[in-house]
N, C-alpha and C positions, 0 to 999 in steps of 0.2 A: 527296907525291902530285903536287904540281904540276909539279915536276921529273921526273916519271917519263912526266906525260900532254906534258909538252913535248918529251921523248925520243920517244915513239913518234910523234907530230905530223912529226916528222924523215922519214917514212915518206912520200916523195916521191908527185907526183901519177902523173906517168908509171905508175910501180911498180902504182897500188889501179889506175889503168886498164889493166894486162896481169895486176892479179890479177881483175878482173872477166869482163876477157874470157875467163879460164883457166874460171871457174867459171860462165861462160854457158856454156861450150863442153861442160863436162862436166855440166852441166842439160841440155844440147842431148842430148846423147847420152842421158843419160835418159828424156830424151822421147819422142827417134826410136825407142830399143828398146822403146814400150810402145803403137809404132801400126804397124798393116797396112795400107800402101798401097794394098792388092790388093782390101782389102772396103771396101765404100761405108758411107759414115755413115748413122744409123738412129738413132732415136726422134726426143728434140728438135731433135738435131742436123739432122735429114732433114727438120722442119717450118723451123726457120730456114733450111736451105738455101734451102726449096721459097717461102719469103717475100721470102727476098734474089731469087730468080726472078722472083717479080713485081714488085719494083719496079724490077730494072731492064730488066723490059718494059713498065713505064711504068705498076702498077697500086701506089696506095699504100695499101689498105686495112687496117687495123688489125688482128692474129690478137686472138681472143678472149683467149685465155688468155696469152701474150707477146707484150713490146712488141717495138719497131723498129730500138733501138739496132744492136744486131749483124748483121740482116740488112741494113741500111744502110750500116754499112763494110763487108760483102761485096760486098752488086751491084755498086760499080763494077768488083772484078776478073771477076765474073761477065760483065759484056759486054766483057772483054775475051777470053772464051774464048771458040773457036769449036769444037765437041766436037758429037759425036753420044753421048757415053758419060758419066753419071753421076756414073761412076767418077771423070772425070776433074774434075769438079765439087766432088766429095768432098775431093779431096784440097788442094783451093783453099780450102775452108775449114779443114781440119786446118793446113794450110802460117801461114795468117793466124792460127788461134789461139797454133799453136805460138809462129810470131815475136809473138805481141801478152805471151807466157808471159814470153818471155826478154827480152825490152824492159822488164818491170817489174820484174827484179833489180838493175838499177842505180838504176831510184828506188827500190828498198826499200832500198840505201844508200846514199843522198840522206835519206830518212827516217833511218834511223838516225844520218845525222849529225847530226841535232836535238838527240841524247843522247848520243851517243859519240864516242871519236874515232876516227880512218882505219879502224885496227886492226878494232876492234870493232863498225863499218858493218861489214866485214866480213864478221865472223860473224851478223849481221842476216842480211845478203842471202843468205848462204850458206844458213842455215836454212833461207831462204825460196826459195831456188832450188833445194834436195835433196827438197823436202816430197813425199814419191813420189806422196801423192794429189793433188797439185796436178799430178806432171808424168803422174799417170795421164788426168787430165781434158784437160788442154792439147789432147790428138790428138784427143778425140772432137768436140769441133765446137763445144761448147758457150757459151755465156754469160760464164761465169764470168770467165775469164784479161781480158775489156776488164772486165766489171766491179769487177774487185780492183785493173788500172790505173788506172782513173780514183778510185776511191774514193782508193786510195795518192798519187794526182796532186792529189788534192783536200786531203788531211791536210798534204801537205809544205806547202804554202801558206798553210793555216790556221796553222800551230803557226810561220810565220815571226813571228805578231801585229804586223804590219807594216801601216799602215792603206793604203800603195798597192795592195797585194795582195789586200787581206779581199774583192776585188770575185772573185776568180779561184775559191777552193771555191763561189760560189753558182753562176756559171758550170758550172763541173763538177756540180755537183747537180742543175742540170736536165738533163746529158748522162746523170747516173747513172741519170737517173729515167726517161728514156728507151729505158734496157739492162732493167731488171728491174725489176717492180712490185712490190718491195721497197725501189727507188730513190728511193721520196717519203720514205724515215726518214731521208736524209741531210740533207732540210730540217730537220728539229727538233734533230737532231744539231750540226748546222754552226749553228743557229742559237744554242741554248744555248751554244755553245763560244765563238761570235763576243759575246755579251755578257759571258762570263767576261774577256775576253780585252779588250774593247775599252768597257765596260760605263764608265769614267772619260772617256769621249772627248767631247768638245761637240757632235760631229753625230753621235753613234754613232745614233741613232734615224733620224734622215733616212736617212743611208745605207743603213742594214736596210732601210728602207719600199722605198728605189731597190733596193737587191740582189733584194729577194720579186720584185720587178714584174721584174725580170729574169730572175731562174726561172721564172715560171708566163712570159712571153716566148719562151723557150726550147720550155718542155715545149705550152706552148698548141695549136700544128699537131698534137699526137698526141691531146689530150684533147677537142680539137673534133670528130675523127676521130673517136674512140672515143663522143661524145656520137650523132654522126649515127649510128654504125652500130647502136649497142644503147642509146640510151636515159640514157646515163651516162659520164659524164666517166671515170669510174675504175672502171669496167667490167669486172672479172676473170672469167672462166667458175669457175674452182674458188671464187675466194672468194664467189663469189655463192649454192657448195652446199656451205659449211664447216659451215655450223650443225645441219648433218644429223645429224654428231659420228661420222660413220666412212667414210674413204674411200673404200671399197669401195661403197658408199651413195649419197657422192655422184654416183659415177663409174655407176649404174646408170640403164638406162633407164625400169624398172618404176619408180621411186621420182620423185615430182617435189620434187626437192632445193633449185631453184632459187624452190620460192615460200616455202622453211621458214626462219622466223625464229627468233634467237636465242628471242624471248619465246613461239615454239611450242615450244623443248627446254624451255625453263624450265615451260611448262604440262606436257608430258607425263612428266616426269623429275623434275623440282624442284629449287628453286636450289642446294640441296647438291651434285646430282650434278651442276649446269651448272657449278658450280665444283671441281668435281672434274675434270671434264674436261676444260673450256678451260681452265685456270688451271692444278692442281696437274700434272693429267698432263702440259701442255703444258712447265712448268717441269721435272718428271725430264727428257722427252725432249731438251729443248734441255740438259739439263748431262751428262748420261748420252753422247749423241752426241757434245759438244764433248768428253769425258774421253775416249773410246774415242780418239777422232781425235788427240790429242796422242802417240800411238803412233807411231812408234819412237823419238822424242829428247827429243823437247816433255814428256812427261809426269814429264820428270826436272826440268830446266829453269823450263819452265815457273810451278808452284808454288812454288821459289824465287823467280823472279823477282818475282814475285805479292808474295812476304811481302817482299822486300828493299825495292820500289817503295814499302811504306806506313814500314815499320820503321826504315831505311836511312839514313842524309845523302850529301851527295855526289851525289844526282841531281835532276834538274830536274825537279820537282814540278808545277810548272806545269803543261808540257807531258805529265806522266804524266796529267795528271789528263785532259786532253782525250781521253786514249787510254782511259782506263777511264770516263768517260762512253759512251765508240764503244761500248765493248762492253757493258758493263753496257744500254746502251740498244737497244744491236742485239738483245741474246738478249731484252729485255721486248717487243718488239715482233713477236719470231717466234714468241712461246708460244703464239698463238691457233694459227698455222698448225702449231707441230709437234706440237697437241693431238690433231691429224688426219694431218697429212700427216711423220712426223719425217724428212724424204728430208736426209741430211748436206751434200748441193751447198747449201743455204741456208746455210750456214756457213763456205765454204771463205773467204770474201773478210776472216774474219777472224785466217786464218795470218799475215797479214804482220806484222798488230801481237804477235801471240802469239809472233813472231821477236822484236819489243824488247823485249818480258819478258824474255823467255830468254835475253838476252845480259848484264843484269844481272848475274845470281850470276856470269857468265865476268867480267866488268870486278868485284865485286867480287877474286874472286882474285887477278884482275891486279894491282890496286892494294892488296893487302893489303901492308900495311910489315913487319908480323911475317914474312911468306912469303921467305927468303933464296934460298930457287930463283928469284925475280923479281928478281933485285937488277939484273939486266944487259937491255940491250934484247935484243942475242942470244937470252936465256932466255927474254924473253919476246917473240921471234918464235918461238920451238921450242912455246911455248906453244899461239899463234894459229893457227899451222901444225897443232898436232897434234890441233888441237878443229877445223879444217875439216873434215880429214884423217880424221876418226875420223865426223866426220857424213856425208861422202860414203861409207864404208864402210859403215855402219849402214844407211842411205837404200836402198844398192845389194840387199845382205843382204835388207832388208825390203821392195823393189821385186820383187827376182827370187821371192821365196817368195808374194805374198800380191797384186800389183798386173799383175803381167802376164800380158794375156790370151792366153789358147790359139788360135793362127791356124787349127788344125784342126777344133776346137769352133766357133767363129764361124761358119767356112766351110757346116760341118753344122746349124747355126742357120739361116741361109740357104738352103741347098739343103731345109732341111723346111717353109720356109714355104712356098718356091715349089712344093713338092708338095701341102701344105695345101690353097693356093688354085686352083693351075691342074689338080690331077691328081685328089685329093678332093673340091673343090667344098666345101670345108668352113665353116662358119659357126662359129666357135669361141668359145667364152667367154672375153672378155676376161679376160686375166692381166695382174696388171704385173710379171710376175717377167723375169727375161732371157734364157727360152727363146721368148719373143716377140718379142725384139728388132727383127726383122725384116718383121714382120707391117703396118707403118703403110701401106707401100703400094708392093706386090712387085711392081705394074708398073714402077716404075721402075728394079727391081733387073733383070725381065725383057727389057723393051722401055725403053731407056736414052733412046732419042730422044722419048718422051713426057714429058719432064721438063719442055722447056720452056713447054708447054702447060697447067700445072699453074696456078689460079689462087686464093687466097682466095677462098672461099665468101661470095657478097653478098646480103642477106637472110638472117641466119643464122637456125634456129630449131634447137629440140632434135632435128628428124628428118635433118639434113643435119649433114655433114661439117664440121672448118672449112679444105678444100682442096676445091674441085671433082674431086677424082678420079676413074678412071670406074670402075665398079660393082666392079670385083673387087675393086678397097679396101674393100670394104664387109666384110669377110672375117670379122670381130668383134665382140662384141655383149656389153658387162658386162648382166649378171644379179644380183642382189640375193637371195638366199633365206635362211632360219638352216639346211635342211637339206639336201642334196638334192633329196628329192623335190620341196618347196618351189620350190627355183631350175628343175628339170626343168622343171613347172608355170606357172612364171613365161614361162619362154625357149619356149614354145610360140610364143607370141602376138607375138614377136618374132624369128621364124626363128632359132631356136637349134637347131644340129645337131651340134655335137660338144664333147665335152668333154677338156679335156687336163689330162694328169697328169704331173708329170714326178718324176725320184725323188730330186734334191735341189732342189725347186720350195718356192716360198715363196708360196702361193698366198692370195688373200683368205679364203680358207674351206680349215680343216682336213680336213673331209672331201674335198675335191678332189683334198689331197694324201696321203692315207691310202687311196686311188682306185689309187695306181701299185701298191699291194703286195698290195690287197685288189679285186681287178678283179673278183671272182666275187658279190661284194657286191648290186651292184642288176642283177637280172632285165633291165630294159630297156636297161641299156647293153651297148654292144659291142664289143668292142676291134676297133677294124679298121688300126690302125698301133702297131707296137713299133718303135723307133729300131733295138733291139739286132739285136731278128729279122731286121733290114733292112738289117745290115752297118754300121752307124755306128758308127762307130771311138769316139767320146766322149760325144756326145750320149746321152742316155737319157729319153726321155719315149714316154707311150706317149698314143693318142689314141683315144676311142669316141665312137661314132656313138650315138645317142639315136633309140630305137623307141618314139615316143610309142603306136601302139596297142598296145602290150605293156604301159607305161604305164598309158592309161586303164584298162586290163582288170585291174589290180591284181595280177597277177600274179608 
């Protein structure tokens, strides 16, 4: 074996840096075929844009619900743009996620070389640069691609267990913590691992005391921020209305979600079904979403790699073991939130390590002595070549059927909100499904030059925005009901005027979506937009207006 890892070692540096670049280049190309230059970014991506905005026009307030990290490495390129157009804004942040995607395939074989050799980094990074939902996500704008950088920048450091270094993951942990408010688990993470690891040392204790003071040093300017603006250091809008125990719930206006305490579900439900539903549910939903997501390669892989890591000799335990703390302590700490919310971007950050599993059962193969096909290094280049080779195929196969978006559907997502709000006047019940995509605020899709006027909302409260937008934003309005009628009722009191249905819509309430096929259903609704009727080529939702004295009169 050792003779066979010192052959492949022979596998010059030059060589892994034009096979990196070969396989960024064809990540590249995966990525650019899965974005439209032409449509402007929307949902979160559109509130980080619209916060990178203010700060670098010089306002640094805190968004409720995400932190700062990302729209902070945006504004600087944002003042360097000078645009009348959105659009062209849009694609400064797609550009910077993109490059921040492909910038973290060669640390994820830097990490792999913790465990592997040349070879088998790899097929690491490869995994992790083919991952079609990572390179779906990369062009939307979002979060994710710095946060799985710096986590990834933060492990290679740690698992050096080098005492010059151990000061560099606390460092990066308060950078984490400032990307996503999920970024304070890397404190307990990195701190458990730095005692495994460093737990024999004579100052190990001093240091850690100096490392914390250096995290909360880091993170302090966002939490002081966040204390002036609401009250609380660690301040989240959704997690402050988790305990409601259904999305849809917390996300209404009717319902005041933000004063209900875990110990108000436990009075009105009882601790069985509090534990039912933060706990057990929360636990399917985090292993249910991580299995689906090991689709198309991972979930071969993967579970090998899993049993080989405990079973196995021949691999560095030590450092496995830091990796199966990450995760094992990542999915305990998302169970509350996917008890409510199971949205899969909370997980993407853990593909990279799910790549070191997965190359396991390929290195054992490799080094199998019984296997005569591996006797030669040749053989086993035709090997490594044909397990990239076979995962770029795969990746591509499962990108083009299932990950890339329709440019003509988008387009017609867009041209219906802006008929929605400027041509209907419509007040519509919030959906989170993605024929809304476009609805957060179609002045900027409209009038491109009101972009940079757009500011975080100061003195937040629950009747206001968190962007100062001007009123057409306002275009939306979640409603709470168990029936119809119920929500009808409800959305009075709150200018609700239309309801939409669309015909593969994934709506909060079944009845909304049983609305597109049974429109003859409630008296008081009234279809006044069909997609279809109206020439849309893909689109298909249909929209009714609400006749509350039809309504009242029971009729």
């Amino acid at each position: 074996m050792n003779n066979e890892i010192k052959n492949v070692e022979t596998f010059s540096g030059k060589k892994i840096i034009i096979c990196l670049i070969i396989i960024g280049l064809i990540s590249l190309g995966f990525k650019l075929s899965l974005v439209d230059f032409s449509l402007p970014i929307h949902s979160d991506a559109l509130e980080y844009a619209l916060h990178a905005n203010a700060i670098s026009e010089g306002q640094f307030l805190q968004h409720p619900q995400r932190h700062s990290g990302w729209p902070f490495l945006i504004a600087p390129f944002f003042s360097l743009v000078n645009s009348e157009n959105f659009l062209d804004y849009s694609n400064v942040v797609r550009i910077l996620s993109i490059g921040v995607s492909i910038v973290t395939i060669p640390l994820v074989y830097l990490l792999g070389r913790k465990f592997f050799d040349r070879k088998l980094s790899l097929i690491a990074a490869s995994l992790f640069a083919f991952e079609p939902r990572l390179n779906q996500i990369s062009g939307l704008g979002y979060s994710e691609p710095l946060f799985i950088l710096v986590i990834v920048s933060s492990f290679y450091f740690i698992l050096d267990k080098n005492n010059r270094y151990a000061v560099i993951p606390f460092i990066l942990t308060g950078i984490i913590w400032w990307i996503r408010p999920n970024g304070f688990m890397m404190l307990l993470i990195i701190s458990i691992i730095y005692f495994i690891y460093f737990r024999n040392s004579s100052h190990s204790i001093r240091n850690y005391v100096i490392y914390i003071v250096i995290v909360f040093l880091i993170v302090s300017p966002m939490l002081i921020q966040r204390y002036d603006q609401f009250g609380d250091p660690m301040y989240n809008w959704i997690a402050e209305r988790i305990w409601i125990g259904e999305y849809s719930m917390s996300r209404s206006v009717n319902i005041e979600a933000d004063a209900y305490s875990a110990f108000d579900y436990i009075s009105d439900n009882g601790i069985l079904s509090f534990f039912d539903k933060f706990v057990l549910t929360g636990m399917y939903n985090v292993l249910s979403i991580a299995a689906r997501m090991t689709f198309p390669y991972f979930f071969i892989l993967l579970p090998l790699g899993l049993y080989f890591s405990v079973k196995s000799p021949g691999i560095n335990r030590n450092r496995l073991v830091a990796i199966w703390i990450f995760i094992i302590a990542s999915m305990c700490t998302m169970i509350l939130a996917f008890s409510v919310i199971p949205d899969k971007r909370l997980i993407f950050f853990l593909f990279p390590f799910f790549s070191i599993f997965a190359t396991i059962p390929i290195m054992k193969l490799q080094y199998n002595k019984t296997n005569k096909f591996l006797c030669t290094m040749n053989q086993n280049n035709i090997l490594i070549l044909t397990i990239i080779a076979s995962v770029v195929i795969v990746s591509a196969i499962y990108t083009l059927d299932y990950e890339r978006p329709d440019p003509i559907l988008e387009k017609e997502k867009l041209e219906f909100a802006k008929f929605m709000i400027y041509d209907l006047n419509a007040k519509l019940l919030f959906e989170h499904t993605d024929f809304q995509n476009y609805f957060n605020h179609p002045t900027v899709y409209n009038e491109p030059d009101t972009f940079k006027s757009i500011r975080i909302t100061e003195d937040l409260d629950e009747t206001k925005l968190f962007f100062n937008y001007p009123d057409e934003a306002k275009n939306r309005v979640m409603i709470y009901g168990e029936s119809m009628d119920e929500l009808v009722f409800n959305g009075e009191k709150f200018g609700l005027t239309h309801i939409m249905s669309a015909k593969d819509g994934d709506s909060f309430f079944s009845f909304v979506d049983e609305l597109y096929e049974n429109e003859k259903k409630y008296p008081y609704l009234t279809k006044v937009f069909d997609a279809e009727d109206e020439g849309y080529e893909k689109l298909r939702v249909k929209v009714f207006s609400i006749d509350y004295d039809v309504f009242k009169s029971g009729k």
